[in-house]
N, C-alpha and C positions, 0 to 999 in steps of 0.2 A: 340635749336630746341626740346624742350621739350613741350607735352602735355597728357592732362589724356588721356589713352589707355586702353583697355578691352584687359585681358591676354587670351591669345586665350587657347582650348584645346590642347593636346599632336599633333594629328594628323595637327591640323591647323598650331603649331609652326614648323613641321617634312615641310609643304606644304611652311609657309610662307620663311623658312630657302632655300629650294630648290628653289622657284620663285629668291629670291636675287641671286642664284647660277647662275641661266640659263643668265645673263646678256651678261656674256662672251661668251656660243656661240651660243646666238642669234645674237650676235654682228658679228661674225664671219661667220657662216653658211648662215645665211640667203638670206645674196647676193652672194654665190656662182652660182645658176643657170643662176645670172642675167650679170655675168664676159663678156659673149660676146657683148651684149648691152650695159655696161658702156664702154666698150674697143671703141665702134664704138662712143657713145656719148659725152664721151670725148677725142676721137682724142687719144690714146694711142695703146701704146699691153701687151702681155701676162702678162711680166715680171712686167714692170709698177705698172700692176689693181694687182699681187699680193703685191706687198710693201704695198698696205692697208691692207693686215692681216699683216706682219709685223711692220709695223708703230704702229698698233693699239697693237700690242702684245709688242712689245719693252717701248710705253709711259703704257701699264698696270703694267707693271715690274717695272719699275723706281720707279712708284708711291705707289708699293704695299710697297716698306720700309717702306713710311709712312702711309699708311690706319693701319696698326697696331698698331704703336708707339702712332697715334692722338686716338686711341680706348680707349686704354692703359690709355690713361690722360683726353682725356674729355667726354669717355663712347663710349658704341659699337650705342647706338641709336641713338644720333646726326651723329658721322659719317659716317653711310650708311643713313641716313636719306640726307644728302648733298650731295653724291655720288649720290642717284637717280635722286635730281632736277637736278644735272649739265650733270648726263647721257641723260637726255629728253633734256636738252637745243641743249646739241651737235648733239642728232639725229636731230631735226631742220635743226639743221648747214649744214649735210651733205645730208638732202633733197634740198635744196638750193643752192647744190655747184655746179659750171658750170666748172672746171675745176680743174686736179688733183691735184695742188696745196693746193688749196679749201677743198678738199674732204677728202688729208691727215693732214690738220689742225686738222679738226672736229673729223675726226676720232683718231688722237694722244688724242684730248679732250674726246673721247668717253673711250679710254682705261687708261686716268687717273683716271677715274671717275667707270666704270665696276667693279675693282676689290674688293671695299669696300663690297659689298654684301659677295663675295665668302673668302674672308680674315678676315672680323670681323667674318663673320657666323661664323666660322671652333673655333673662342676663345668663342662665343655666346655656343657652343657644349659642349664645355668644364667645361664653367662656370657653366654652369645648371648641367650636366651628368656626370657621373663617371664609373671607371670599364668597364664590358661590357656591360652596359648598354648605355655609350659613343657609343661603337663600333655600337651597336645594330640602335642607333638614325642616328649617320654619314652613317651605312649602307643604311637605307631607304632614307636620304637626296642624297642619291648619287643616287638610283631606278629612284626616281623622277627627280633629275638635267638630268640624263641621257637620259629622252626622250629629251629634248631639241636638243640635236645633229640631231635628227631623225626627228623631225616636222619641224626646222628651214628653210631648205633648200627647204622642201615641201610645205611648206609656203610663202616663199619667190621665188618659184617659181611660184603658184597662182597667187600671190600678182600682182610680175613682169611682169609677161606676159597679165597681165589683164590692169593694170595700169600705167607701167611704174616702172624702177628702184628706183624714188624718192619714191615711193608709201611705198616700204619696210623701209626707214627711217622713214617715217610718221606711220608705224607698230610699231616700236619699240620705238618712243617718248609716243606712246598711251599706250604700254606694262608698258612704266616708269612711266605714271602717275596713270594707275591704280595699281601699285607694292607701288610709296607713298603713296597712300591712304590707302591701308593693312598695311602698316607698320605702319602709325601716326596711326591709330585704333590700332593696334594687338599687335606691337613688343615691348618687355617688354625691360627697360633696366637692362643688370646683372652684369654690372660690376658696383658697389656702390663706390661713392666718395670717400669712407674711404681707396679704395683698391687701387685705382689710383696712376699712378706715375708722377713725373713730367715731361715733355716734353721740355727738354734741348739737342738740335742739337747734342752736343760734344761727353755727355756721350750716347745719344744715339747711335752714330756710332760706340763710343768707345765697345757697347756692343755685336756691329754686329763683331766686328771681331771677341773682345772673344767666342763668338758662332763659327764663322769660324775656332777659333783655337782649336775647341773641334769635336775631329776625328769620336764620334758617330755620331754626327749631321749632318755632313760633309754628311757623306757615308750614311745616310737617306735619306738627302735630294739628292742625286747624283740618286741614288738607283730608289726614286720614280721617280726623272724627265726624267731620261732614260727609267723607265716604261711603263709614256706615253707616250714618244717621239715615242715609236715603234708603235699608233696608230696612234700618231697627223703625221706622215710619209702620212701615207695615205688622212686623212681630212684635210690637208692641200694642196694636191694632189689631192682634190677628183674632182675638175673643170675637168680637165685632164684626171683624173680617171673615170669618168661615161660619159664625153659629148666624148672621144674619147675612150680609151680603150674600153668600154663595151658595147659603140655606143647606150648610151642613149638617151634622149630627155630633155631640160630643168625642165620640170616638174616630171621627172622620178628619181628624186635624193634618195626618198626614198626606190629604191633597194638598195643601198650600205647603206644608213643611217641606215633605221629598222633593218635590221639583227646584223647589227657591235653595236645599242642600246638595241637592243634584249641582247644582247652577256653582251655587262657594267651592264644591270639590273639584268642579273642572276648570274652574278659575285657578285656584290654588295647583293643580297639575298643571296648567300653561305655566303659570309661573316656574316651578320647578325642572319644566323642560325647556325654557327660558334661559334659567339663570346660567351663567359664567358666557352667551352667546348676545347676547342682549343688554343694552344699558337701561339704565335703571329709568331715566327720561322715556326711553322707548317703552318700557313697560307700564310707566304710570298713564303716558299718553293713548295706549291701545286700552287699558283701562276704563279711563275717563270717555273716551269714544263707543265706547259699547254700551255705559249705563250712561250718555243720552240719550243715542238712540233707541234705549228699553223704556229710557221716560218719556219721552217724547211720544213712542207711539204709545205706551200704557194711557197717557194721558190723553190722546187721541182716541182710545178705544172706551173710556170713561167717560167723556162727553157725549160721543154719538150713538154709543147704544142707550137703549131705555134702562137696562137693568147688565149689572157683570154676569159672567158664569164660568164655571170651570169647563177646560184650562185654560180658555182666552186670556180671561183676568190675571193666573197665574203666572202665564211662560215673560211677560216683561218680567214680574220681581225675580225669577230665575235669571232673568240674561242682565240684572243687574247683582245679583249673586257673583258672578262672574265675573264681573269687572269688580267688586270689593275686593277677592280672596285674589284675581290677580295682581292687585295696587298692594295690599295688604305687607306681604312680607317684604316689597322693597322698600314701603314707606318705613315700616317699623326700623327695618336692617338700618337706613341710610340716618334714624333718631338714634341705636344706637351708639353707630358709630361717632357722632358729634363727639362723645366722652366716655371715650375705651377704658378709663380709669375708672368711672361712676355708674356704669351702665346699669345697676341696681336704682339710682337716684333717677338716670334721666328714663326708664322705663315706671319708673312711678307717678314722675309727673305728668309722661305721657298719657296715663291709665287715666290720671285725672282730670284731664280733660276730657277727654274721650268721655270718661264715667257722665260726667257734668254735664255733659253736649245729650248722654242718654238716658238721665235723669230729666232733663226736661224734656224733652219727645215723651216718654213715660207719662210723667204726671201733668203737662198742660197741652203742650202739641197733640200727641194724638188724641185723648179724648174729644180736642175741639175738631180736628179732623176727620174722627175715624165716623161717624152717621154719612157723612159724605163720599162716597168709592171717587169723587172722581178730583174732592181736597187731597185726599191721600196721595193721589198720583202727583196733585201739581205738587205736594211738598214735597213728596222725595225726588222732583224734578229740582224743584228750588236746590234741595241739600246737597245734590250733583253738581247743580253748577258753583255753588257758593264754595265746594271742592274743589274744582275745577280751577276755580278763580286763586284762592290758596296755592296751588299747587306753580301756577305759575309765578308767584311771588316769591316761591322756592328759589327758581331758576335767576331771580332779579337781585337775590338774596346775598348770589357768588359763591354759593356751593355748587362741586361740580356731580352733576348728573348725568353725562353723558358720555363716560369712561366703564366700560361693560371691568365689569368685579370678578 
């Protein structure tokens, strides 16, 4: 899938890197407002319509081993270029599905197919950018990915209630094919034939473990996935969390969305007026201090009131928005860099943890959480510190963290 392509400017490569990003939770978000209407339409309940975010979060996982390793050996542009068509094909699928069986096929197909944007992207960062100017670039790709959490569901509420639940499938097959068309124009390939490796099963798993046996990486990656988990707690919750807690309305998702993206985009701007001034210690550490203190009092305003309400309930998960999207791009920078030769490999396995940590918050944690406003808070309190705790095992680890990039 190669063609001649016009390299886009700084700005356009910063926009087209974050549109491949948004896959995943446009995929996710979108039909959250429309939960009660598939639940009636296909004959199901709660529990059920949630396994489609998990399903779709557990086959994104599986598959992000490979969106890397295939990057690795036969370039980052063919394989997100293949990711989008079979992304548009599956949204199809799951406008089409009449039953849940149906729906978690397409959607397993949707989440093998999503992660190639946001996993080649992150080596695409690398390949081009260096130092802090890495940090600086991943910062604004994460401003930008970051609205998407915020529009998705506000959108997909629009959509849904005007059109019908198939309607937001048919959203995102249109998202996929104007996203190929950018990229067969725009997206340059950076990783050159000369650099490629070969794409052998054996020694490729053989390399995942060596990575697993190597205790920096480990505790990076443990570090960021519990990072997010203490958000993804809530938006994976958030059906639960705005149509009952907060006694919203379908179309009202953007009170918990915008504030909590409000919150990742200015995080993600500290970071990037951060980088090349700041070590990377100092960054994770101001981080991890902001979202206790967001849990800590979240979970203090959850015990003692009788019931939440907007925007009480909301402004902790925004001030813990903030602290992900500021930890975010030095954690990821500081996995790359582990292995500047495989950075396609060690950004897959990353994904897969990560994916794994948010497959289960999806399909067993929050359901058993989310009837509760004030389980919610202590678990993303818990997933903070168990971050928290990670991150310091970095530092014990003998990687150094405290030399500004």
């Amino acid at each position: 899938m190669s063609a001649t392509h016009t390299e886009p400017s700084r700005a356009g490569f910063v926009l087209l890197l974050a549109g491949l990003a948004m896959f995943g939770p446009f995929s996710i978000d979108t039909i959250f407002p429309m939960f009660p209407q598939m639940e009636r339409a296909l004959a199901i309940g709660p529990v059920e319509m949630q396994q489609t975010i998990s399903v779709y979060l557990l086959a994104y996982g599986l598959m992000s081993l490979l969106h890397g390793p295939l990057s690795d050996a036969l370039g980052r542009r063919s394989v997100i270029l293949a990711g989008v068509v079979v992304f548009a094909l599956a949204s199809v699928g799951c406008a089409f599905s009449t039953s849940l069986w149906q729906l978690l096929l397409f959607r397993a197909i949707q989440g093998v197919s999503a992660g190639s944007g946001l996993i080649v992207g992150r080596a695409i960062i690398r390949d081009r950018f260096h130092g802090a100017e890495a940090q600086r670039v991943m910062s604004r790709i994460t401003m930008v990915f970051s609205v998407a959490p915020a529009i998705a569901p506000m959108i997909g509420g629009l959509i849904g209630t005007q059109f019908g639940w198939e309607a937001i499938f048919w959203f995102l097959a249109l998202f996929s094919v104007l996203l190929l068309a950018c990229c067969w124009r725009w997206l340059p390939e950076t990783h050159p034939k000369a650099s490629r490796l070969a794409l052998e099963p054996v020694p490729l798993f053989a390399r995942y473990f060596d990575m697993l046996r190597n205790p920096a990486y480990v505790w990076l990656c443990l570090s960021g996935s519990f990072n997010f988990s203490a958000l993804f707690i809530f938006i994976a919750s958030a059906p639960v969390f705005v149509l009952t807690h907060l006694g919203l309305g379908a179309t009202q998702f953007g009170y918990f969305f915008v504030p909590t993206i409000l919150g990742m985009m200015t995080g993600a701007f500290l970071s990037g007026r951060r980088a090349g001034r700041h070590t990377p210690a100092s960054n994770v550490r101001l981080a991890y201090s902001i979202m206790l203190l967001a849990g800590l009092g979240n979970l203090a305003y959850c015990l003692a009131a009788p019931g939440i309400a907007w925007p009480w309930a909301v402004i902790p998960i925004m001030l813990t928005g903030i602290g992900i999207s500021l930890a975010f791009p030095t954690l990821t920078l500081l996995v790359l860099d582990l292995y500047p030769h495989e950075r396609g490999t060690a950004s897959s396995l990353q994904a897969f943890i990560q994916l794994m940590f948010s497959s289960l918050v999806a399909g067993v944690i929050s359901p058993w959480l989310a009837p509760r406003p004030w389980a919610l808070a202590l678990g993303a309190l818990a997933c903070t510190v168990l971050g928290l705790l990670a991150w310091l095992q970095v530092g014990r680890s003998g990687l150094k963290t405290d030399v500004v990039h």
